[in-house]
C-alpha positions as CSV (number, residue, x, y, z in Angstrom):
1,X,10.4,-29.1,1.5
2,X,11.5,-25.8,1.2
3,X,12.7,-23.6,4.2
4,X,10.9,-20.3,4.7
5,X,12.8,-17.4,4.9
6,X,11.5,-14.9,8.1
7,X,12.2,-11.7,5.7
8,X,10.1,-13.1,2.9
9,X,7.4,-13.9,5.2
10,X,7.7,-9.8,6.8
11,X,8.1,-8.5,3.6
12,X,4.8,-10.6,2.6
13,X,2.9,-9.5,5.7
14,X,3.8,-5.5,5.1
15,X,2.4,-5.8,1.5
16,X,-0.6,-7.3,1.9
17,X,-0.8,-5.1,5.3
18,X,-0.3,-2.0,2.5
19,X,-2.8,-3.5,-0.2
20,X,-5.1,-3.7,2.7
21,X,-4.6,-0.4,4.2
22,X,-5.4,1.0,0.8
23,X,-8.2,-0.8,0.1
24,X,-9.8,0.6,3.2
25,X,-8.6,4.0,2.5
26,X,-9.5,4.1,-1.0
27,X,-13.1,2.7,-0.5
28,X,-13.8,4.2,3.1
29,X,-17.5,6.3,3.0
30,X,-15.8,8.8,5.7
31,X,-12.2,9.0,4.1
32,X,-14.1,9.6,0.8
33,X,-16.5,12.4,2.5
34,X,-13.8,14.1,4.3
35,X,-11.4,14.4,0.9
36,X,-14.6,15.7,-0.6
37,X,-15.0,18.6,2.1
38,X,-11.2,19.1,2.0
39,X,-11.2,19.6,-1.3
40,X,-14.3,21.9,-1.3
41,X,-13.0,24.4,1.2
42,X,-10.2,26.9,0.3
43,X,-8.4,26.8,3.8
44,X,-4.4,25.8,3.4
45,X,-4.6,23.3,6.1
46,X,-7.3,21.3,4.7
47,X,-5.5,21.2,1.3
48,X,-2.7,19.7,3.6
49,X,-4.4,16.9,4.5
50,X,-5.9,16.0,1.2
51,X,-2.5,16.1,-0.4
52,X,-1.2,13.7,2.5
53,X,-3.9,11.3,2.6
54,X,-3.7,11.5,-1.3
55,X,0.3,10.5,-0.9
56,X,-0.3,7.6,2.0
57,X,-3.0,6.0,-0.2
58,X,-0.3,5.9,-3.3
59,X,2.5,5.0,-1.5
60,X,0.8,2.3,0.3
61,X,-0.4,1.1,-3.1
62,X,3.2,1.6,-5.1
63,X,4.3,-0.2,-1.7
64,X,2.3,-3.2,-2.0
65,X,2.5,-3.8,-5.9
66,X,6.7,-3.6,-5.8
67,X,6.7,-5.7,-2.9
68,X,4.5,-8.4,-4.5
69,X,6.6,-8.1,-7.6
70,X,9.7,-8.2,-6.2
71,X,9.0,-11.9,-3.8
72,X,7.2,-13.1,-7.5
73,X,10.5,-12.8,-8.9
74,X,12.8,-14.0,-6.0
75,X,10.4,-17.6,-6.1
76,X,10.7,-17.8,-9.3
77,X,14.7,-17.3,-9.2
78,X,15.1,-19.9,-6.6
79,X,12.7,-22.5,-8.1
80,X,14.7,-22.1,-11.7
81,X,17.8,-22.3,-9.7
82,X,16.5,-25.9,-8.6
């Protein structure tokens, strides 16, 4: 039996947190019709908040894939190591 490691398990936790998070984002019916109406209107504080909800859904996305990736490859290190 292996011991868990606490950081694996946070840095688990966070990702699928940020998967999550952009899940909801990306296929939330208000999210979606606000973006739409930001996009639509021509005022520079709308186009503001479309670029930043634009950004948070990426990096919550980018955040979640290299986080996945990176404990793939730290199991598979320390079960070849065995």
């Amino acid at each position: 039996m292996h011991k868990i490691d606490f950081k694996t398990l946070k840095v688990l936790a966070l990702s699928i947190i940020s998967l999550i998070c952009y899940l909801f984002l990306e296929n939330s019916e208000k999210v979606n019709e606000r973006l739409l109406r930001f996009k639509s209107n021509n005022s520079i504080n709308e186009f503001g908040f479309y670029v930043v909800i634009n950004l948070l859904k990426w990096f919550l996305f980018i955040f979640g894939i290299i986080a996945l990736t990176m404990l793939i490859v730290k199991v598979y290190k320390r079960k070849r190591k065995l």
